[in-house]
N, C-alpha and C positions, 0 to 999 in steps of 0.2 A: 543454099538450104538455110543458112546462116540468118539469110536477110526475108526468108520466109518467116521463121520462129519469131522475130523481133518485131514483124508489122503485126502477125497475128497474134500475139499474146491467148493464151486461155485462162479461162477463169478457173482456178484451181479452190478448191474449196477450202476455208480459212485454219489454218493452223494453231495450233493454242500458242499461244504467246506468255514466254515467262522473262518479267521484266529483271533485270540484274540488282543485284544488293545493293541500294543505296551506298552512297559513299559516309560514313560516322560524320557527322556535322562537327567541323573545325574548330575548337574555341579558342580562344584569343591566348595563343603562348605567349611567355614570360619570356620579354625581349634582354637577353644576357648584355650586360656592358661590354663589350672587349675593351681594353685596357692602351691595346695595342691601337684597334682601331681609331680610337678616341684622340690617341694621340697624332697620327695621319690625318685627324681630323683639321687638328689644332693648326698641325703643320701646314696645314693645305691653305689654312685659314690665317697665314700666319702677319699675309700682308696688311688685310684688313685687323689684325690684330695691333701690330704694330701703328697702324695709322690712328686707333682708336685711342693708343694711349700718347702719342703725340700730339694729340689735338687736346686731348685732357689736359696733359701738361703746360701746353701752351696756354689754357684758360685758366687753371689753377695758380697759374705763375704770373699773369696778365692781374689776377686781383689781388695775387699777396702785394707785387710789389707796387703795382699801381691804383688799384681801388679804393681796397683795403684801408679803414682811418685806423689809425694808433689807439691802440688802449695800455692804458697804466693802472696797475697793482698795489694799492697800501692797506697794509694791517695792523692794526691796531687789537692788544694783546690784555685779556682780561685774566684777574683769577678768581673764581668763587672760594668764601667760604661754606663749607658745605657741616653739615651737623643732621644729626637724625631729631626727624619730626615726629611728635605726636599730637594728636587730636587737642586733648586742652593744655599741653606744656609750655610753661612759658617760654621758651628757649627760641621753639616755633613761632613763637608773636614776635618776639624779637627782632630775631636773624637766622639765619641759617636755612640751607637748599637742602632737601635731600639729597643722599646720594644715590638713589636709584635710579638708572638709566632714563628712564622716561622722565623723571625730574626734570635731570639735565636735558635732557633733548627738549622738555619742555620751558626752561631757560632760551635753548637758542630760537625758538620759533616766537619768542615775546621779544627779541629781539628787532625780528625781521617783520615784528606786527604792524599790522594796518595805521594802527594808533598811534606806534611809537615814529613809523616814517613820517606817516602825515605832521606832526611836530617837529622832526628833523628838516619839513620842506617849509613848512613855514616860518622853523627861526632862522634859516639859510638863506630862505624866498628864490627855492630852485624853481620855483616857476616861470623865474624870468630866464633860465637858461635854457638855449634850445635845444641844447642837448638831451634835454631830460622833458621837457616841452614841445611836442611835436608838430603843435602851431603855432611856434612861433620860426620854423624849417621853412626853407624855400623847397617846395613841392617838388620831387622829381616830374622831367616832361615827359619820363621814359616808366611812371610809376603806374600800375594798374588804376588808380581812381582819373591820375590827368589822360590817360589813351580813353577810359571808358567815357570821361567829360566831352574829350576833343570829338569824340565820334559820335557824342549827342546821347548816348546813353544813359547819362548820370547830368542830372543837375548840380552848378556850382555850388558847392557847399560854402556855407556863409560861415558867418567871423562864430567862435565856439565860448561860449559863456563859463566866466571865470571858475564857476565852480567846478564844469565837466574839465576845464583846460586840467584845475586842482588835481582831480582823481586819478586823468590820465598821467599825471607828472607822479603822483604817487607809485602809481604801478611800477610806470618807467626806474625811478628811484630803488623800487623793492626789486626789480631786477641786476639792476648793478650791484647787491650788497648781498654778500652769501658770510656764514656764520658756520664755520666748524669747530669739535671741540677735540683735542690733544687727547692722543690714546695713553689710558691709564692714570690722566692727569685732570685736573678741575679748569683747565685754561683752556680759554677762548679765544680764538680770533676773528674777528670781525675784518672782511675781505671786500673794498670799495674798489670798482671797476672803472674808469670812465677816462676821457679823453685828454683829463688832465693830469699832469704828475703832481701838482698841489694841489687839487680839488679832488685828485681821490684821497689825498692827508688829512686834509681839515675835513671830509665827510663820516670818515671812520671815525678820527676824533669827534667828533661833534656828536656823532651815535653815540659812542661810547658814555659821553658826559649825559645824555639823555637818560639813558639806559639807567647807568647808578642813580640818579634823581627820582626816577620814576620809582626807582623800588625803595624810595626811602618816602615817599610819597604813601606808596602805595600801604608799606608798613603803617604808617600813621593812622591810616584809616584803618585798616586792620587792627589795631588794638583800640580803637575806638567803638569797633564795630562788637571786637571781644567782649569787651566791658562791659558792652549793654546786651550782649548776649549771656554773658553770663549772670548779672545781675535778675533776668527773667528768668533763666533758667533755675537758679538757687531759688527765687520764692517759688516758683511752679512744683521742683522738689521737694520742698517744706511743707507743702500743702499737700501734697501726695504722701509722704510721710504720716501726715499726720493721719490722713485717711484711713490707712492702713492700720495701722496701731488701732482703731478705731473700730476696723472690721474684724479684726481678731479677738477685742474683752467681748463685741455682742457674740462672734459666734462661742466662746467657752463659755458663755452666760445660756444659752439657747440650746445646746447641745448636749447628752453625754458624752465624751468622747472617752476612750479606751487607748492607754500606749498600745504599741508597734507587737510587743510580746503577747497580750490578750487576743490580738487579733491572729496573732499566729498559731496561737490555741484553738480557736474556732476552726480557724482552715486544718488544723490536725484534724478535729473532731469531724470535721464534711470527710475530710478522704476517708476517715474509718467506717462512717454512716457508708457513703457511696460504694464501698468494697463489700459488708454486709449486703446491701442492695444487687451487687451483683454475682453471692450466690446465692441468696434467693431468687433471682431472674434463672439462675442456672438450675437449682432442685426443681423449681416452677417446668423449665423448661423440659429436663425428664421424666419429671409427672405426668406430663401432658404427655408427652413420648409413650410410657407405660398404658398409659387409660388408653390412648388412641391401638395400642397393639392390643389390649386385652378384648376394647368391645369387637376387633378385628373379626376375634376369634366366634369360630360355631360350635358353641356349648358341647353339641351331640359328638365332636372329633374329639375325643379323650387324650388322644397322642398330640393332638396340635394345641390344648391345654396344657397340658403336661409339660412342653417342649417352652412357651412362655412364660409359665408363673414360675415352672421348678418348684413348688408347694411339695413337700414331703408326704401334708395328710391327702391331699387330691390325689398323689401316687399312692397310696393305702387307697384308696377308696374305690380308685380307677381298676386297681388288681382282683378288689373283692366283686366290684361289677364283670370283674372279665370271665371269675369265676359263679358266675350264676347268679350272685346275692342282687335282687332288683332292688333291696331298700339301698342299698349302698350308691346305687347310681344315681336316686332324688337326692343324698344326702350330697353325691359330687356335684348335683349340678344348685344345690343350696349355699354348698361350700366355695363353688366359683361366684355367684351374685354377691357372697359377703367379701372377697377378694374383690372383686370389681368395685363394688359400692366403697372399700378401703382405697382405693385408688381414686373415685371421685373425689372422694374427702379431703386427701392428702393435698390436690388440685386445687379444692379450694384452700382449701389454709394457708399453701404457696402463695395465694394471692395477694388475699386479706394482707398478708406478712409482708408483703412488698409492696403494696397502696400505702400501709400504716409507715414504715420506711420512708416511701417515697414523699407522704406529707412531712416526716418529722427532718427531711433533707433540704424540704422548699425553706419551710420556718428559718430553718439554721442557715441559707443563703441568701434571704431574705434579710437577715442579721450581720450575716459579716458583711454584704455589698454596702448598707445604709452605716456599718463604722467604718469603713474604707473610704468611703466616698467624703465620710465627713473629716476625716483624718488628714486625707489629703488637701482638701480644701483647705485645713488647718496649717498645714505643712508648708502649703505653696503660699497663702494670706503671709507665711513666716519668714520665706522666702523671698518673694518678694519686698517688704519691710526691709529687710536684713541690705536685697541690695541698691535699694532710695535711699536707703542711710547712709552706706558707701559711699555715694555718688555726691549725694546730699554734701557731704564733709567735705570730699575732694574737689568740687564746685566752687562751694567756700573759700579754700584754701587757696585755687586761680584766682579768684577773684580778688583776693586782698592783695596778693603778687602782683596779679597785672594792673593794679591800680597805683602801686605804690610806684611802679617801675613803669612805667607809661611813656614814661622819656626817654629812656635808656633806648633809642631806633639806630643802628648804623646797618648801611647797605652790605648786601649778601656778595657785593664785588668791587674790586677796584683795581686803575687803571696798573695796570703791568710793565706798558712800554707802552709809547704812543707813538703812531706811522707817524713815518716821512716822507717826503716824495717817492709819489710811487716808482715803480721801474717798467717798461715796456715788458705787456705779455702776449701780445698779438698785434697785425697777425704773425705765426710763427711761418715766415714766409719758404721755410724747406719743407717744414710738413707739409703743409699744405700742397705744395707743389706735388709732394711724393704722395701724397695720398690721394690727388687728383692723377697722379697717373696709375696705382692700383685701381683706380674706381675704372680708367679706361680701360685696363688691361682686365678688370670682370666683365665691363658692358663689351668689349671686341670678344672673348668667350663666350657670353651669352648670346649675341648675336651666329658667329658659328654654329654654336651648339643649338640653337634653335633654329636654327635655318637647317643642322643634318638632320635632327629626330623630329622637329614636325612638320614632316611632309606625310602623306597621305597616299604614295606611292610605292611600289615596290620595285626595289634597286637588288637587290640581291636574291639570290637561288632561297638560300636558311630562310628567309622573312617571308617568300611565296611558299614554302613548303610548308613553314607552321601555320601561315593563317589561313592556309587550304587545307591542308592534311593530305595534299597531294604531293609525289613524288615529279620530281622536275627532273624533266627527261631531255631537254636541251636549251641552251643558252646561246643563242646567236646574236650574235655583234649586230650592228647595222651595216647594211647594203652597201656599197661606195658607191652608187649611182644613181644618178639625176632624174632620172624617169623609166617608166616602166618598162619600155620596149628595151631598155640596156640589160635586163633581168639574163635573161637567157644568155648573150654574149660572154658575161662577164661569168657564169657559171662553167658555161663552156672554156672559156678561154683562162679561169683561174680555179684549177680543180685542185692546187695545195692551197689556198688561201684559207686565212682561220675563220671568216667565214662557209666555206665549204665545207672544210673540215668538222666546223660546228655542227650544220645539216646531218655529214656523216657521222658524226656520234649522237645526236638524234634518232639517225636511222637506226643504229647499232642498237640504244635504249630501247625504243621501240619495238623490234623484232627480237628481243631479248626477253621482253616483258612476259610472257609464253615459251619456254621453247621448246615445250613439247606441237604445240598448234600455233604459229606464229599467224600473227593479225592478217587476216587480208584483205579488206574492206576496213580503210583509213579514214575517217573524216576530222576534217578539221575545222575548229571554231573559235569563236572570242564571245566575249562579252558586247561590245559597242565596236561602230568600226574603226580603221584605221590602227588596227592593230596586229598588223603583217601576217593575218592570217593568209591569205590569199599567194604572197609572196614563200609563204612558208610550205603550202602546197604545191606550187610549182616547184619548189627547190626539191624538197622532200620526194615528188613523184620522177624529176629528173635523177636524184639521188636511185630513188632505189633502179631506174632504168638501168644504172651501172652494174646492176648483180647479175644482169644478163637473162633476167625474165622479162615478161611483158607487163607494162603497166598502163591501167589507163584512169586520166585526171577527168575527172566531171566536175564543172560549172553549176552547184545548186544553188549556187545564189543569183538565182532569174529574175529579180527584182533589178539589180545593178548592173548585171552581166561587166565585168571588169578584165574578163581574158582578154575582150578585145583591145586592151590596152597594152596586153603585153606578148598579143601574139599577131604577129601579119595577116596571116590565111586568112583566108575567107570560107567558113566553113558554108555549107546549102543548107544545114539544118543544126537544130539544138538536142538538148535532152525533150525538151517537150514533143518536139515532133517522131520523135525514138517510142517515148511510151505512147504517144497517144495513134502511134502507129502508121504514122502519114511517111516517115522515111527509116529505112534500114540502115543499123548501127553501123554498116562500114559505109556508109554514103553520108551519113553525119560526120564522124570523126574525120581530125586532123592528124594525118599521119606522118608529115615530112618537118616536122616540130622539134624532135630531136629522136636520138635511137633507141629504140626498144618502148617507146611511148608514145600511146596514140590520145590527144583531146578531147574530148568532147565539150564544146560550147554549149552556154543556154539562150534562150531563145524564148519570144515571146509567147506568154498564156493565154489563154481566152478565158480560163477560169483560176481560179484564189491559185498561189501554189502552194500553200498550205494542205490545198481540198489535192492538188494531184501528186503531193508528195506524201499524201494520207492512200491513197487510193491502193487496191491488192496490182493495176496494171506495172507499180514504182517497184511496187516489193518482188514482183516478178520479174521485171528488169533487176535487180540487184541482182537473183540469182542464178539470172543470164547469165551478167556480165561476171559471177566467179566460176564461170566455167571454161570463159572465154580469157580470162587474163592471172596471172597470178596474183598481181598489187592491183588495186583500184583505191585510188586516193579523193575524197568528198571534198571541195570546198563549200563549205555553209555559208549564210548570213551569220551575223553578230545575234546570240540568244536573247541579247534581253530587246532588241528589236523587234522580230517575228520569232514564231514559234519553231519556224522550219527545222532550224536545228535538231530541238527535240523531237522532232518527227522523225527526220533521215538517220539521229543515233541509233533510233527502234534497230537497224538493218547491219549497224556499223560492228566490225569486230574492234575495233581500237576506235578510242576516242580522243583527240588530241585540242588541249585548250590554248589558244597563243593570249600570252600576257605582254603587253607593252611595257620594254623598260621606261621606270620614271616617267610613265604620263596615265597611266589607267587609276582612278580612283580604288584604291583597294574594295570600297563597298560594292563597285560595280562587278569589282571581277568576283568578291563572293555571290553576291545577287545573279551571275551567271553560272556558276557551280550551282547554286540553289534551282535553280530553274530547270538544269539537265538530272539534277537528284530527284527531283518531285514526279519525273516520268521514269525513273527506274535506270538511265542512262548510266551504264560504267564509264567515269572519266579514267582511262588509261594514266594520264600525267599530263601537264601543263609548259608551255613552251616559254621560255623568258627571252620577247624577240627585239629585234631593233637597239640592243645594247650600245651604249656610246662609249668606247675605249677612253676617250678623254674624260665623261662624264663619271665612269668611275674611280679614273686617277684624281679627278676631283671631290669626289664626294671620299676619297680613301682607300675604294675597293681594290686599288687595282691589281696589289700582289696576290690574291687570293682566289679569283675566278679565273680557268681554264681558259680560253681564247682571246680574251683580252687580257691574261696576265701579262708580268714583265717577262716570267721566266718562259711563257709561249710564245716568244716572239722568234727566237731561233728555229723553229718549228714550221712558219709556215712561211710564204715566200708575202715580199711588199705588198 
């Protein structure tokens, strides 16, 4: 009867379909350092560390003590006199440095100038030393220009003309010679570097004698330069002087002008005008106010007269009209037009009275702006004057000083202590060494450390949970076995094994995830293949065969069809021949496979299996086969290959994703989660398969994860 239902299928009329809640799209969690980890790192890494800073060391120590040429240290020790500067003081033509920092900083950079070396190398003639001369050097054969020559890249450079040879030897010179100044004190020392211990003495000295020359030098021309600067400048003053005095008798000849106190009178006089002006703006303003209420009013309303003017005789007059008298009423309404017409009048006269104001305010400011303005003019004509004359005098007075004194130049420094052979300061053949073996012991860290964090794989359960948002439901080690047909055997024959075991906490997760309605249609997937999904269904479906219900595994990945790699039998038919009704479901399945579990193999399509895993004949077999079996476990294709997957979840109670340890590109296996979300697919949790027990002792994990830890190894058998 069984295998009657299964060939005939009926077309059952289509049910509403309601697809499941997306799963919250994953964002990229905040990866925690462990501390601990970190350090398992290190240690894991520890040989490669060690090798990195041996080799360091061996190379740092390879050029101090044999590469490495000798350099020698002399100094040569100056002292400024220093004195405060001013603009035209003689003291400043003289002698004397400022003492503000930038001064002196700017002392030692005229030191180490262009100009002053260039002089140092020509009364030396370091040009002819090759030291400092770099063509006059036998070319390394090992130096970037002779490999890029040898190999035809570069043509031979020819002989270098005496002037470029000059500039380059300058440079060279200005790099061997550093200049710092003594904290708190006005001393110099001038610092020559080079390969000799009496050619770095006589260089330092030899700057030095430069140095005080040049500023006595340089002084001389500076008060030459004063003198004639002063000189123009005094008759320029005197002439502008005179100018002045000049513009001041025309304008008191041309001008009334008024002291400081008459003007201040005027300005009294405007604010008292301006204050008048603004209460007549203000009587103006409730004139207008009154007129505009009175014309308001309608004559013939007695009480609405009454109530605005408050007129005493209008209230006599209003009482006699109330009492009969009719002449009384033309007399109130005679007596309101001359109140009214009293009210225009007052309006204007407001006016008048504030125009008349308002011209006699302009006049008055029109007065005090043209004495102020002229006053001022006066004031600053005086002002000016007052400070040409100043200037004018004190001009004068430099000028007869620095003439007289013209001679009087001694330099701003002199020599303190002059170097002597210098003493070796490189290379400092321990540092060096020591800090070529820090530099290996960073690059043997950096290399660890970038070899754990960027990888692009997931090693651990925490790092697939957050950057799925899915809950990881089991962790299996990898298989101990060589090819597929050993699958079975070794399930059968190692039922404590921490991989078994793993399966079985798997399975436990799994039928956990529900326990009111625990899953019963299982299917299982990846992302791309070779990622033990396959393996992980057969375990999985063998597993739950243990609970002593019925289970049966189906083959939907009829593209590849892969059981028969891992199962002997020969079945006579597949899933296709099942729905499409050509054979009955117990003449398909393989039932002597193992106990309590029957197979079903796939088998070849005539059409898409996309189109017959869409079709109501699949959906109708699914809810066959959960009538017929407790477990029925799916293996799928890989999601982001075919669609099938998302087709066969439609049917699925649990959903199970296998993730490959340390080989699935994390993008992929989101891009796989994204593909089963976009049809509505609930992913149950996610599998972490194929773990490598050594691979995590190596990457650090391994006291930390369940079946490959150290402390689970008491637990399950070899």
């Amino acid at each position: 009867m069984q295998d009657e239902t299964v060939r005939k299928f009926p077309t059952p009329q289509q049910d509403p379909y309601t697809l499941a809640q997306p799963m919250a799209p994953a964002g990229k969690a905040q990866e925690d350092l462990d501390v601990t980890q970190l350090f398992r790192v290190i240690w894991v890494g520890r040989w490669l560390i060690l090798a990195c800073i041996l080799i360091a060391g061996l190379l740092g120590g390879y050029y101090a003590f044999v590469v490495a040429t000798p350099s020698y240290l002399a100094n040569t020790r100056l002292a400024l006199q220093v004195r405060s500067q001013q603009v035209v003081d003689l003291e400043s033509v003289i002698s004397g440095v400022s003492t503000e920092a930038a001064a002196i900083n700017t002392e030692l950079e005229v030191i180490r100038s262009r100009g002053l070396i260039a002089r140092l190398v020509d009364d030396m003639d370091l040009t002819a030393d090759p030291e400092f001369n770099t063509a006059l050097q036998e070319p390394s054969p090992w130096s970037v220009d002779a490999l890029t020559e040898r190999v035809g890249l570069t043509e031979t450079a020819g002989p270098v003309d005496p002037e470029t040879a000059r500039l380059r030897t300058i440079n060279t010179v200005r790099q061997a010679i550093s200049v710092t100044s003594k904290k708190a004190t006005y001393l110099f020392d001038i610092s020559v570097t080079t390969n000799g211990a009496l050619k770095s003495a006589m260089i330092a000295n030899r700057l030095a004698e430069l140095y005080i020359d040049d500023q006595v030098r340089i002084k001389f021309a500076a008060t030459e330069y004063a003198i004639s600067w002063l000189t123009e400048r005094v008759g320029e003053l005197e002439s502008e002087l005179k100018a002045k005095e000049d513009q001041i008798k025309e304008l008191r000849s041309e001008t009334e002008l008024v002291d400081a106190s008459a003007l201040e009178a005027l300005n009294i006089r405007s604010k008292e005008l301006r204050e008048r002006i603004d209460i007549a703006q203000s009587t103006l303003l409730q004139d207008r106010q009154n007129l505009a209420e009175l014309e308001a009013i309608d004559p013939a309303d007695t009480d609405e007269v009454l109530a605005v003017t408050g007129d005493p005789a209008l209230r006599r007059l209003a009482n006699d009209a109330r009492n009969g008298d009719t002449e009384a009423l033309e007399v109130f309404n005679a007596r309101f037009q001359s109140v009214l017409s009293t009210e225009r009048e007052a309006v204007e006269r407001s006016a008048a009275q504030i125009a008349a104001l308002e011209s006699n305010m302009e006049r008055l400011q029109e007065q005090i702006e043209n004495q102020r303005v002229d006053l001022a003019r006066l004031n600053q004509l005086v002002r000016e004057a007052d400070a040409t004359r100043v200037l004018y005098e004190t001009f004068l007075a430099r000028l007869k000083e620095t003439t007289i004194q013209s001679g009087l130049q001694q330099p701003d420094a002199r020599v303190l202590s002059e170097a002597t052979p210098g003493t070796m300061v490189a290379p400092r053949k321990m540092r060096i060494t020591a800090v070529s073996m820090i530099l290996g012991l960073l690059l043997g860290l950096a290399i660890v450390l970038v070899r754990q964090f960027m990888h692009d794989t997931f090693r651990t359960a925490d790092d697939l949970e957050q950057r799925s948002g899915l809950p990881v439901l089991g962790q299996v080690p990898k298989m101990p076995i060589r090819q597929r047909a050993e699958l079975l055997d070794y399930l059968r024959n190692n039922p404590t094994s921490a991989t078994v075991e793993a399966i079985r906490n798997l399975r436990t997760s799994l039928l956990l995830t529900n326990i009111d309605t625990p899953p019963q249609v299982i299917m299982v997937t990846s992302s791309i293949p070779g990622e033990g999904k396959t393996t992980q269904s057969i375990s999985l479906a063998q597993n739950l065969a243990g609970l002593g219900g019925r289970v049966l595994l189906i083959e939907c990945d009829i593209r590849r069809r892969t059981f028969s790699k891992y199962f002997e039998a020969n079945a006579k038919g597949g899933i296709v021949s099942v729905i499409s009704g050509d054979l009955a479901l117990s003449e398909a399945v393989l039932h002597d496979v193992f106990e309590n579990c029957d197979v079903l193999m796939g088998d070849n399509a005539k059409i898409s299996a996309a189109d017959l895993l869409s079709s109501e004949r699949f959906r109708h077999f699914i809810e066959f086969v959960r009538k017929q079996y407790d477990y029925v476990v799916i293996d799928t294709p890989p999601v982001l290959v075919v669609p099938d997957a998302r087709i066969v979840g439609q049917q699925a109670d649990a959903v199970l994703f296998s993730v490959r340890w340390d080989s699935t590109p994390k993008a992929q296996v989101l891009n796989g989660l994204r593909e089963l979300q976009s049809v509505g697919v609930k992913i149950n949790g996610v599998i972490l398969s194929n773990v490598d027990p050594r691979g995590m002792r190596r990457y650090g994990y391994d006291g930390q994860y369940g079946a490959y830890s150290r402390y689970g190894k008491t637990y399950y058998d070899a």
